[in-house]
C-alpha positions as CSV (number, residue, x, y, z in Angstrom):
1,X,-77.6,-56.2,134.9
2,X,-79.7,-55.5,138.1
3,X,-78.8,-55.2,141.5
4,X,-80.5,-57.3,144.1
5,X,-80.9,-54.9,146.6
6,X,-82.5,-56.8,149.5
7,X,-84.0,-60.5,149.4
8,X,-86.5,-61.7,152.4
9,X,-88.2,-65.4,152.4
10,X,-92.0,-64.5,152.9
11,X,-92.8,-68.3,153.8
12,X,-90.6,-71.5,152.6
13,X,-91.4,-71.2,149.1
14,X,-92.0,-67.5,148.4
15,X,-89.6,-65.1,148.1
16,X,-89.8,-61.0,147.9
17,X,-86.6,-59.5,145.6
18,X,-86.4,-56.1,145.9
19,X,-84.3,-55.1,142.5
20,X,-82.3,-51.5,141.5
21,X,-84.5,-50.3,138.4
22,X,-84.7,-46.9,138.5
23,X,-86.0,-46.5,135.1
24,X,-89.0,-49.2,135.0
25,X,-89.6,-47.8,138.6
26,X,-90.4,-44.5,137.1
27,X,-93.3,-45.7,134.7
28,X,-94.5,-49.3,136.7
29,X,-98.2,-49.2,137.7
30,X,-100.2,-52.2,139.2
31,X,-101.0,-54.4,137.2
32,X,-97.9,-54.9,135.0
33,X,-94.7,-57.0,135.0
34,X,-91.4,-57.5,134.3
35,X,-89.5,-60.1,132.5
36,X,-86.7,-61.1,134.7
37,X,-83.5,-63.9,133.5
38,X,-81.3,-64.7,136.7
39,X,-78.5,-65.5,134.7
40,X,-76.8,-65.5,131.5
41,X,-78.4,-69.0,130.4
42,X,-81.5,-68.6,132.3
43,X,-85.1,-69.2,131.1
44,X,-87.2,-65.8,130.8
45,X,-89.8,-65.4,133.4
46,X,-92.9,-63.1,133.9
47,X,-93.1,-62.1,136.9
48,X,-96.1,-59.1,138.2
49,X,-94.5,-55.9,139.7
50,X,-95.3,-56.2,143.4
51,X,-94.4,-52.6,144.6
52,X,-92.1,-50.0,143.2
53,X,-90.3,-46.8,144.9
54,X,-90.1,-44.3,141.8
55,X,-87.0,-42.5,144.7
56,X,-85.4,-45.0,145.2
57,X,-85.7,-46.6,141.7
58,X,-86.9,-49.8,143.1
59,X,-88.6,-52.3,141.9
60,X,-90.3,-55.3,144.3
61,X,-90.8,-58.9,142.9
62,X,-92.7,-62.1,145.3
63,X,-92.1,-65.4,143.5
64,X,-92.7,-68.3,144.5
65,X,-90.5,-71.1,143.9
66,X,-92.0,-73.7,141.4
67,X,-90.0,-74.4,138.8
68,X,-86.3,-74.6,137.6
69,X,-85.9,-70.9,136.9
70,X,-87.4,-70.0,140.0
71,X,-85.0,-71.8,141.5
72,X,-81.9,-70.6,140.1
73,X,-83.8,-67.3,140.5
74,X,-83.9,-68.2,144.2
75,X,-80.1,-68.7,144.6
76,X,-79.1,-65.3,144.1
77,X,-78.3,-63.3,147.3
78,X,-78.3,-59.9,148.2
79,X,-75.8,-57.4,146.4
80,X,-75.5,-59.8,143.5
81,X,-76.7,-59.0,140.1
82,X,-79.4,-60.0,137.7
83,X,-78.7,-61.0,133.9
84,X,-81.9,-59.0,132.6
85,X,-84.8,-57.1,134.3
86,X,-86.9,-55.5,131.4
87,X,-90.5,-53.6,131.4
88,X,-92.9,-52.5,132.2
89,X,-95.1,-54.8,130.2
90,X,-98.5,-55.4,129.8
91,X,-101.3,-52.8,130.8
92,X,-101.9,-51.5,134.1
93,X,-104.8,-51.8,136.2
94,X,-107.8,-49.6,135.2
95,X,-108.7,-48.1,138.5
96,X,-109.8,-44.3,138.4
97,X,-113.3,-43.4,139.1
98,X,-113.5,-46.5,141.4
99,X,-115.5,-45.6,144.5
100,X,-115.8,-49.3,146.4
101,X,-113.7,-52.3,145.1
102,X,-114.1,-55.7,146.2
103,X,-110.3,-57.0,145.6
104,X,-109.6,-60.8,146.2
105,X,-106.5,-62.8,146.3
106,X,-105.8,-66.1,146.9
107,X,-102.1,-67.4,147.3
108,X,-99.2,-66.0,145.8
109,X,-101.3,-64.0,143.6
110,X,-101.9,-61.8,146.9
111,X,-98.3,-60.6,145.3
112,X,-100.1,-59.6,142.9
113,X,-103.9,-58.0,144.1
114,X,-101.6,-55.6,147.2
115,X,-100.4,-53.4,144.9
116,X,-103.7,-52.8,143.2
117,X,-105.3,-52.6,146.8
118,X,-102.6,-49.9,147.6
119,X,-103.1,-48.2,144.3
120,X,-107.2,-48.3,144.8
121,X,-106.6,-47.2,149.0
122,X,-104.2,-44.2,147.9
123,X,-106.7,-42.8,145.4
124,X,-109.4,-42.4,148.0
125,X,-111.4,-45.9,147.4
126,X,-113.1,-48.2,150.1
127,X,-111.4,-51.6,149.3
128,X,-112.5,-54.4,150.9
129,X,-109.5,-57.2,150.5
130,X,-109.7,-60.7,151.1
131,X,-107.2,-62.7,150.9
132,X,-107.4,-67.1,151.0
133,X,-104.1,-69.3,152.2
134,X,-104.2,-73.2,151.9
135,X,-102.6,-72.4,155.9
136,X,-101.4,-69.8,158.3
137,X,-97.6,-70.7,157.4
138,X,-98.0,-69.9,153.9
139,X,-99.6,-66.4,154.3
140,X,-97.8,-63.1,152.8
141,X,-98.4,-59.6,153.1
142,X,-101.1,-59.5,155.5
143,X,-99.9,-56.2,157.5
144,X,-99.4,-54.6,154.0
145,X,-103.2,-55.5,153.0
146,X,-104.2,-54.4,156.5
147,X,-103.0,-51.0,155.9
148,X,-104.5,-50.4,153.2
149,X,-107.9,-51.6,153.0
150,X,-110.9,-50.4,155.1
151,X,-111.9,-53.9,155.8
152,X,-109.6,-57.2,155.2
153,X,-110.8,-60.3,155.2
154,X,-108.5,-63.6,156.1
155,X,-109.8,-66.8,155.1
156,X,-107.6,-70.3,155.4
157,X,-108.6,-73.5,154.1
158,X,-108.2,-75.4,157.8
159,X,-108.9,-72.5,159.7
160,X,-105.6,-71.6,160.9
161,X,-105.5,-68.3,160.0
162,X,-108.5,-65.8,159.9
163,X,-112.0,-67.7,159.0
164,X,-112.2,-71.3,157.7
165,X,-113.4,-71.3,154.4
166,X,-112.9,-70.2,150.7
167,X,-112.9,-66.9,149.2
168,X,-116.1,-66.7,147.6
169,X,-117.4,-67.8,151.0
170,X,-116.7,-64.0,152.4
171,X,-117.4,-62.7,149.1
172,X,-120.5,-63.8,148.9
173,X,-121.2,-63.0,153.0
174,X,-120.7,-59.9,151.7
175,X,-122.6,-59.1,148.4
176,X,-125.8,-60.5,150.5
177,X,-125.1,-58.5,153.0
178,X,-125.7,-55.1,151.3
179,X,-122.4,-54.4,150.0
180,X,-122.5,-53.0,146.5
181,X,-119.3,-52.6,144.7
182,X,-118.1,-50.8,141.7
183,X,-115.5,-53.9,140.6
184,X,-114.1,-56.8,142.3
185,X,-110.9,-57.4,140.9
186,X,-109.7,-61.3,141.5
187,X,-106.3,-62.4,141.0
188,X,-104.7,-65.8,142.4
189,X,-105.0,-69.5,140.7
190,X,-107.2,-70.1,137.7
191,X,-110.2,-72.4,139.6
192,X,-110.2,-69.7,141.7
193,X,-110.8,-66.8,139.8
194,X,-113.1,-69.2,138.3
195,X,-115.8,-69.8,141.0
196,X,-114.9,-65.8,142.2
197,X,-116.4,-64.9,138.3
198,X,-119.2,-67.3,138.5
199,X,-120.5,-66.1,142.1
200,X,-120.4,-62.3,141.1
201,X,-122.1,-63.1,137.6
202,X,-124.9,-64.6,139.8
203,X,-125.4,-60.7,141.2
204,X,-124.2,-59.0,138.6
205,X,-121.3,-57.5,139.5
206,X,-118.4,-56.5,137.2
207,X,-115.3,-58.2,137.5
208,X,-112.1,-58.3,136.4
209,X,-109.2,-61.2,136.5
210,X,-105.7,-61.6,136.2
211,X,-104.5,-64.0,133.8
212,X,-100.9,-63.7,135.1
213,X,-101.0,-67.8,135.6
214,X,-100.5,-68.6,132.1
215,X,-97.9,-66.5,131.1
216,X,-94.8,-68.3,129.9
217,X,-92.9,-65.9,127.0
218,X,-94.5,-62.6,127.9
219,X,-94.1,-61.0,124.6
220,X,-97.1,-63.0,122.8
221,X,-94.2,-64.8,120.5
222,X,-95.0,-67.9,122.2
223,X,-98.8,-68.2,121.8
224,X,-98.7,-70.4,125.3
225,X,-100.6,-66.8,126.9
226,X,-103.7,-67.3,124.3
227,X,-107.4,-67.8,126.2
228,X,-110.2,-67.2,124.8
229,X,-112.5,-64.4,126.2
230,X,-116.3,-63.4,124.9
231,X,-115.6,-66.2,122.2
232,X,-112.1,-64.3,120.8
233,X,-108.2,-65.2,121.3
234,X,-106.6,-63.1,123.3
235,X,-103.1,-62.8,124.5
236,X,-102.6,-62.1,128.0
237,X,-99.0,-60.5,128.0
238,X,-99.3,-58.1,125.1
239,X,-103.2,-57.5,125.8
240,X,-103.9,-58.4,129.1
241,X,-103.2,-59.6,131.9
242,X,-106.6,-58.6,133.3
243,X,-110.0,-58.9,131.0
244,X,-113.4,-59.4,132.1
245,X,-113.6,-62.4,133.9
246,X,-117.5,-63.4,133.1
247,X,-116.5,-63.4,129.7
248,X,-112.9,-65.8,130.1
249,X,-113.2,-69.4,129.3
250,X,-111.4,-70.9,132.4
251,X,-111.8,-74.6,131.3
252,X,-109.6,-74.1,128.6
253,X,-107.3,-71.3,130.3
254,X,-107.1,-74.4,132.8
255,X,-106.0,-77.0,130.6
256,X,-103.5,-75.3,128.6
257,X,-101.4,-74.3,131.7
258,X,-101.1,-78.3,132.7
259,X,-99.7,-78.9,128.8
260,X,-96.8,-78.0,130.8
261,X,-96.5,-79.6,133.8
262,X,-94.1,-83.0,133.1
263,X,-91.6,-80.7,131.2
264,X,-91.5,-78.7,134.3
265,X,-91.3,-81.7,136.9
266,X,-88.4,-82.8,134.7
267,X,-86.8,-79.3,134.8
268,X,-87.1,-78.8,138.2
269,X,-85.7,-82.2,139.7
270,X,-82.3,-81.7,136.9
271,X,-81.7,-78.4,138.5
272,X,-82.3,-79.5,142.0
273,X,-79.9,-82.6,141.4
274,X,-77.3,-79.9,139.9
275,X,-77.6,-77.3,142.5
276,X,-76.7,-80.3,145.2
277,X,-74.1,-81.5,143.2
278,X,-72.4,-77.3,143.1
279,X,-73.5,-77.2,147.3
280,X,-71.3,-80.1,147.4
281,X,-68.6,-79.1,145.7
282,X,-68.5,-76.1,147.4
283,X,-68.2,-77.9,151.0
C-alpha cells in the first residue's frame, strides 16, 4: 500500500495526488505511467506519471474524475493509503538531441505534456508550449508550463483565458511564422491530436502523440489499447504510449474508446448513488 501524501483539486473535476513511491520515483521518466487501484476491490487504472521527486520518493498523479474508479479514487484523503501503485510502465519520452520542441496539450492531458516540457526545458531545449482549455475554470498547471517553456501559449475555446481559439490555431501561427522545430509532441484528447498531426503533416514536421486515452488494462492483456499505426496493430501500454502520429489511424483509435461509454455511464451513476447512500449514513 501507498501513502497519499498530499491531495489538491486543480479545478472541480481534476485532481493532483501526490503518492509515497520511493522506488518507481527512482526510475519514472516522462512519458510513462502507473497503474494505480484505490482499494481492495477497485478497478485498475492507467494513469501517466505527472512529476516525480526521486528525494523524496514521490510520485505526482492529475486525474480527472470520469468514471467510477476515478471516483472512488477521488474519495481518498490525505494520509490514507492506496491498495496498489505499480510501475513504471510503458516507454519514456524520446527526447535527447532535441534542440526546439513544439509541445501541445489540450485538457487534462496538459497532466501529461508538463512533465515532458520540464524534461525538454531542463535539458537545454527551446520549448514552445501551448496549452487549449474548453474555459478559464478548467485550466491546470499554467505557472508550472510558464516556468518552463521559453514561450507559452494559452488558448480557450470562449476566450476566457489566453487567445480564443484552438490549438492548431497557434500552432499553425507559428510554423508560418518561421518557426522550425525538431518535434512537436501532442498529447490531450484523440480529435485533437488528430487535427494537431494533420496540420504538421501539411509542413512536414515530425510529430509524435500520446495514445494515453485509450488505455484501459495497461498490460496489453486486454487488447482494448490496440490502434493501428503505418497499417500495423500496436499496443499502446506495452509499446507505446507515444508513436508517430502521421502514421496513427485516429478514426478508428476514436471509435474504439466510445465501445465503452454506456458501461461507464452505468458504472459511474451506481457508484455515485452508493457513495450518497455511505455520506448518508455517515451523517
Amino acid at each position: 500500500m501507498n501513502r497519499i501524501i498530499s491531495k489538491k483539486e486543480l479545478n472541480p473535476t481534476v485532481t493532483l495526488m501526490v503518492i509515497e513511491a520511493p522506488l518507481i520515483a527512482k526510475k519514472a521518466e516522462p512519458g510513462q505511467f502507473i497503474i494505480i487501484r484505490s482499494h481492495e476491490d477497485a478497478e485498475r487504472i492507467p494513469l501517466t506519471v505527472s512529476d516525480f521527486d526521486r528525494e523524496a520518493g514521490t510520485v505526482t498523479i492529475i486525474f480527472q474524475i470520469v468514471g467510477a474508479a476515478t471516483m472512488r479514487l477521488n474519495t481518498l484523503r490525505e494520509g490514507e493509503f492506496v491498495e496498489s501503485f505499480a510501475g513504471p510502465l510503458g516507454k519514456a519520452t524520446h527526447t535527447e538531441g532535441l534542440k526546439k520542441v513544439a509541445v501541445v496539450g489540450g485538457g487534462v492531458g496538459c497532466a501529461i505534456a508538463y512533465p515532458v516540457a520540464k524534461k525538454l526545458f531542463e535539458q537545454g531545449a527551446e520549448v514552445h508550449s501551448i496549452a487549449g482549455f474548453r474555459s478559464k475554470d478548467l485550466v491546470i498547471l499554467e505557472d508550472e508550463f510558464r516556468a518552463h517553456s521559453a514561450k507559452f501559449f494559452p488558448m480557450s475555446d470562449d476566450g476566457s483565458w489566453g487567445e480564443k481559439g484552438l490549438v492548431t490555431d497557434a500552432l499553425r501561427k507559428l510554423i508560418e511564422s518561421g518557426e522550425q522545430y525538431d518535434e512537436v509532441i501532442t498529447i490531450g484528447p484523440l480529435i485533437m491530436m488528430k487535427f494537431v498531426c494533420m496540420l504538421t503533416k501539411e509542413y512536414g514536421v515530425r510529430t509524435i502523440a500520446s495514445m494515453n486515452p485509450i488505455m484501459i488494462d495497461g498490460t496489453g492483456m486486454c487488447g482494448c489499447c490496440r490502434l493501428t499505426v503505418g497499417g500495423k496493430t500496436r499496443f499502446a501500454c506495452v509499446e507505446g504510449p507515444e508513436f508517430d502520429g502521421h502514421e496513427i489511424d485516429f478514426d478508428e483509435a476514436m471509435s474504439r474508446s466510445r465501445m465503452y461509454a454506456d458501461f461507464e455511464k452505468r458504472e459511474r451513476e451506481e457508484t455515485c448513488n452508493l457513495l450518497k447512500a455511505a455520506e448518508g449514513g455517515n451523517a
